[in-house]
N, C-alpha and C positions, 0 to 999 in steps of 0.2 A: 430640221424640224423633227419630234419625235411624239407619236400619239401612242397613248395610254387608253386602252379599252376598259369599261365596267358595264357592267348589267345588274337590271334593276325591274326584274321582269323582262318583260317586251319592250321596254326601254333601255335602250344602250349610250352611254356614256361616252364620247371622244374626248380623252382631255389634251388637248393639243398643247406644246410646248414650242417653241423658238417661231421667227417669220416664217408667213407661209408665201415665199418669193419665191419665184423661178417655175420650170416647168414639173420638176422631179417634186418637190414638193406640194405642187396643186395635185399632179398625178398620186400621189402617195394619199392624200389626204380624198379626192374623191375617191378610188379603190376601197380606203378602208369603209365609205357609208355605203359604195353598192355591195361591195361583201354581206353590210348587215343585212342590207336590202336582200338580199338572194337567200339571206340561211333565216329570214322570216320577222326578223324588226323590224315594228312598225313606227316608232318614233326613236329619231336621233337625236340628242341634245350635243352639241359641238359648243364644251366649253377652251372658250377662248381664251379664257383669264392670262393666258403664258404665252399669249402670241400678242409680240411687241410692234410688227408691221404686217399689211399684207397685198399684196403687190393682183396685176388685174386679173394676172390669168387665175390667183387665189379664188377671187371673188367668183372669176366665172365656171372653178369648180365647184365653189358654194351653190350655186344658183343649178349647176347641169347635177349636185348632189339632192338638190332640193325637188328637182325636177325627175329625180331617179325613186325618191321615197314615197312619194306622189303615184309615182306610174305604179307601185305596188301597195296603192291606198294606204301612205304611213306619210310621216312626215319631219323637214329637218330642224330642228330649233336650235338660237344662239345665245348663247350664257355667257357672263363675265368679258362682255366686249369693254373694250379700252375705251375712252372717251376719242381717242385719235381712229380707230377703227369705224365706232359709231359715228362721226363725222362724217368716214368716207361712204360707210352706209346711206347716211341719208341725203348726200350730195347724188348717188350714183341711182336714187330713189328704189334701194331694195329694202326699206325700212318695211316697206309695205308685201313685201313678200315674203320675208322670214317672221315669225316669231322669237321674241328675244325677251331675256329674262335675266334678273341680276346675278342669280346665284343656280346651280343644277339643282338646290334641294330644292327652289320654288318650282323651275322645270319639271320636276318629278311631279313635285305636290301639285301643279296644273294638269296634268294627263292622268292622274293617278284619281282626283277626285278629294284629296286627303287636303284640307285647309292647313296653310302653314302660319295662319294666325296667332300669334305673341300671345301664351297667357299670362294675362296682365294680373298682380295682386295688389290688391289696395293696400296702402301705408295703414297702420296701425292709428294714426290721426283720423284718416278718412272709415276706417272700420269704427273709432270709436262715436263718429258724428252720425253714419249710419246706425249705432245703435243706439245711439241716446233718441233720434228722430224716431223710432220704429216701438219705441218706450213710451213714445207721448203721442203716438196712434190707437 
């Protein structure tokens, strides 16, 4: 398992790569969010997108990292979980504990205040229907 740090402000990014099984890897991955926690991050977004399994003692770094971000009034969020992941999420009911998100830009755009809403452009059909309507007002 190999994690990749970004910042985004007071937001810090984990992009995790490979299973996060075994002890050395849950240990490696809780370390890297109380570091953030200690040098002043208040929100961790742990994208998962690149973790293909993850095994229990995973999880209950996730939950003692969640539980880490919290005690320094910040908090952990999970992005680009797997459909096999999210399964195990909501079987083990920590769906209700974490905050999860499809993508780190909506992540961001949630803590951040900044709307990641699609600017939508009308087709040229419907611009010309609005303007013939707005002709015969």
């Amino acid at each position: 398992m190999t994690i990749n740090e970004r910042q985004f402000g007071r937001i810090v990014v984990l992009d995790v790569r490979g299973p996060i099984a075994g002890r050395d890897a849950a240990a490696a991955l809780l370390a890297a969010i109380r570091r953030r926690a200690r040098t002043g991050a208040r929100m961790v977004v742990a994208n998962l997108g690149g973790v293909p399994s993850i095994d229990l003692g995973g999880l209950g770094a996730l939950v003692e990292a969640g539980s880490a971000m919290r005690a320094v009034d910040g908090g952990l969020t999970l992005t680009g979980i797997t459909r096999r992941i999210r399964d195990l999420i909501v079987i083990t009911r920590l769906l209700t504990v974490f905050d999860t998100f499809e993508s780190v830009e909506d992540a961001v755009a949630a803590f951040t205040g900044v709307s990641r809403a699609p600017l939508t452009v009308p087709s040229p059909a419907t611009l010309g229907a609005i303007t013939r309507f707005l002709r015969r007002a």
